[in-house]
N, C-alpha and C positions, 0 to 999 in steps of 0.2 A: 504493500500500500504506500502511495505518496500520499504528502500533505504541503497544499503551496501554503505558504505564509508571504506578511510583509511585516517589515518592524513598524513600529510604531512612529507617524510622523511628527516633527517635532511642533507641531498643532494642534498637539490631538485636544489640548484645552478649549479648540474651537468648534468643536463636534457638534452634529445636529443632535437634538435634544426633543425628545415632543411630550414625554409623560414621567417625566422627571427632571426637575431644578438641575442648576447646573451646579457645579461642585468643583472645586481646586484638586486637578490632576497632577500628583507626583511624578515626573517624568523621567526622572533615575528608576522612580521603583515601577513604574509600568512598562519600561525597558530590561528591568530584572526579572518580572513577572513574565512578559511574552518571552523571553531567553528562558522560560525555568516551563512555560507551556510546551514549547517547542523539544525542550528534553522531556518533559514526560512521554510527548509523542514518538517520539525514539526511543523510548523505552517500552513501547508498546508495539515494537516494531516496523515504525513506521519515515521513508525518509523522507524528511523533511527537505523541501526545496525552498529556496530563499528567493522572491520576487522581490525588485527591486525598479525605482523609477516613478512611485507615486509618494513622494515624501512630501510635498506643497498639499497633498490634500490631508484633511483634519483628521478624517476617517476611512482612511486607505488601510489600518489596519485588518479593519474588517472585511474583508477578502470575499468573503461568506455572499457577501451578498449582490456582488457582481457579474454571479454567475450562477446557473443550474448545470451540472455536469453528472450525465450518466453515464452509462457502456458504453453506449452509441453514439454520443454525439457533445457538445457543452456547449448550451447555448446562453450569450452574452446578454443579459439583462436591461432593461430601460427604467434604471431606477427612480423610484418615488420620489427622489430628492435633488433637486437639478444640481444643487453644486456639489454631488459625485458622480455623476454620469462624465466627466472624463476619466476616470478610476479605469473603467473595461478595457480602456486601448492597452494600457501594460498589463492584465490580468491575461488578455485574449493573446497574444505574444507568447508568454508565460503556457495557457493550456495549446496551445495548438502542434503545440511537441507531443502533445497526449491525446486527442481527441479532434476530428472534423467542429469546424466553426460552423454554428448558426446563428443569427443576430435576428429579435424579434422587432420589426418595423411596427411604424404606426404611432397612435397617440396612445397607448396602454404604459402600465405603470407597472414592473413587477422586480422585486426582490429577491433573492437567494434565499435570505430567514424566511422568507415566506414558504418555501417547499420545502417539505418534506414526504423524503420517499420511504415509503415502506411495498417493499417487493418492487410491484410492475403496476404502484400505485403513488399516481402522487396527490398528495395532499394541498392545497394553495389556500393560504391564507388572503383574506379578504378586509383589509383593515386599511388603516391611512398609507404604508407605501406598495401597496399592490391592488389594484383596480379589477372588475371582472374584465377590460378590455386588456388587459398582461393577462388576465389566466386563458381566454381564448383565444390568444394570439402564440402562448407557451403548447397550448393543445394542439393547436393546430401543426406543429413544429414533431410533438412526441407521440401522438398518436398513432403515425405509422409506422411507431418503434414498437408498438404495442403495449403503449404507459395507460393508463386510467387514468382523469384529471378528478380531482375531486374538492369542490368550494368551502372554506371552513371560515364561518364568520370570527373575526378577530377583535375587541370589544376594549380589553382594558390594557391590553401592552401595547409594544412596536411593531412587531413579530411573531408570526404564527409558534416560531420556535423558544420563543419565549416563554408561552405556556405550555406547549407540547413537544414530546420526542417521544421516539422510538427505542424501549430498552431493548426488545428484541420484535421477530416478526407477527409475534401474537399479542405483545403489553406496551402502553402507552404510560409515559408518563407524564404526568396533568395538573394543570390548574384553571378548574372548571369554571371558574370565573372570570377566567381573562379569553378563553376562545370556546366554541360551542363545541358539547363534546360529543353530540346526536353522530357526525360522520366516521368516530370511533367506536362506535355501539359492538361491533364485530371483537373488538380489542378486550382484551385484559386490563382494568385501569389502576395506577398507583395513582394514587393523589399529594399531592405536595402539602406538607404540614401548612396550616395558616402561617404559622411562625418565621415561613421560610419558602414566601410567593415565586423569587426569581429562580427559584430550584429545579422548574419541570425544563428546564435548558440541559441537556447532559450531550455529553461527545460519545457515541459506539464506536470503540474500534475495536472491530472482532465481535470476541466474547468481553472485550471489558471497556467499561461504565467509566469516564472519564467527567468531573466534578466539580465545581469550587469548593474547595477548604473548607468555606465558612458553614455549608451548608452542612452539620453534622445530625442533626435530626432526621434527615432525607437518605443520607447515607447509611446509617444505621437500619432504615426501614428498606431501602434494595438490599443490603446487605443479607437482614433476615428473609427476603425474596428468592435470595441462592445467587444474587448477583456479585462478581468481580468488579472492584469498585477502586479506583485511584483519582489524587487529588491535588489538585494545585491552586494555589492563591491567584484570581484574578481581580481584587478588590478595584484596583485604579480603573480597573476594563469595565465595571459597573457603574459606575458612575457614569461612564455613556451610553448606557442604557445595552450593556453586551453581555452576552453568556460565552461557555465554551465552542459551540460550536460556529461562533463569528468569526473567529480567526484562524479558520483555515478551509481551504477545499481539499474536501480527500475523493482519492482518484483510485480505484481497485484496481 
């Protein structure tokens, strides 16, 4: 498995923001922190490639979200937020050593956080940065791959992935208040303690459950689930509104 990354630009205090105040980002230690992400994902087997070339934008490290990349193909996003939509020209550069380019045209709005795959279904979040004209425009791209697209209203975070992932192909993990959980009805669900809202964000690689630190109530509970579970401190990354899996695309 790859995982592209980018470090953290030296901006990152200027981040877009939409359901969280803004807050004084550490830039030593969100630099120590993405340096200590990136070794855990080597540690889990995975090698990590280093993109390089978007360091003027605020939120280049989030990687995640400039792109949908499956087996078949990775297609380049039209993100919800204008001033990162030049982010994709170094991302698209970056995957097309790995994967055929597709670019979704038109006036749609769609995100990276926003899908999530489980099997040969994708999930698309429906909230402020992805519109239903990015989920028909993404459909029409994956359907002759033979993807299912499937709309999930997204209500009190940024990202679909925010309240929802995937522990494995049959359990979801959730916070049923921030996205509708009716399109997971088929799934398994773990629910994320009150205590500990930004938790249903986790990284799969493989068989093991990749975490924030801080979240130890949630852990404990995949834990007793039978799950594989490692962890690292992304606190500076929360503060702009990011979980584990923003900052990185993993490519099987």
């Amino acid at each position: 498995m790859i995982a592209l990354v980018h470090a953290p630009s030296p901006r990152l205090n200027a981040c877009e923001l939409t359901f969280l105040g803004e807050q004084p980002i550490d830039l030593d230690r969100a630099n120590a922190q993405h340096n200590a992400y990136c070794t855990m994902l080597e540690e889990c087997g995975v090698r990590v490639v280093r993109v390089q070339g978007n360091e003027a934008f605020a939120d280049s490290v989030f990687v995640e979200d400039t792109a949908v990349v499956l087996d078949e193909v990775a297609v380049m996003t039209p993100m919800g937020t204008a001033s990162r939509r030049p982010e994709t020209a170094v991302v698209q550069q970056a995957l097309k050593r790995f994967r055929p380019i597709r670019r979704i045209a038109g006036t749609g709005n769609l995100e990276g956080g926003d899908v999530l795959r489980v099997g040969r279904t994708l999930f698309v979040g429906q909230g402020s940065r992805t519109d239903a004209a990015g989920l028909t425009a993404l459909e029409a791209i994956v359907a002759p791959f033979g993807y299912n697209v499937v709309p999930v209203a997204v209500t009190g975070c940024l990202h679909l992935k925010t309240g929802v992932t995937a522990l494995d192909d049959e359990t979801v993990l959730i916070h049923p208040g921030w996205v509708d959980a009716s399109p997971f009805s088929a799934f398994h669900h773990v629910r994320v303690p009150a205590t500990e809202p930004f938790a249903a964000n986790i990284l799969r690689v493989g068989n093991t459950v990749c975490m924030h630190a801080g979240f130890t109530e949630t852990r404990e509970r995949l834990e007793t689930h039978g799950y594989k579970v490692v962890s690292t401190d992304i606190s500076e990354f929360q503060k702009a509104e990011a979980g584990l899996t923003c900052m990185s695309i993993l490519l099987s």
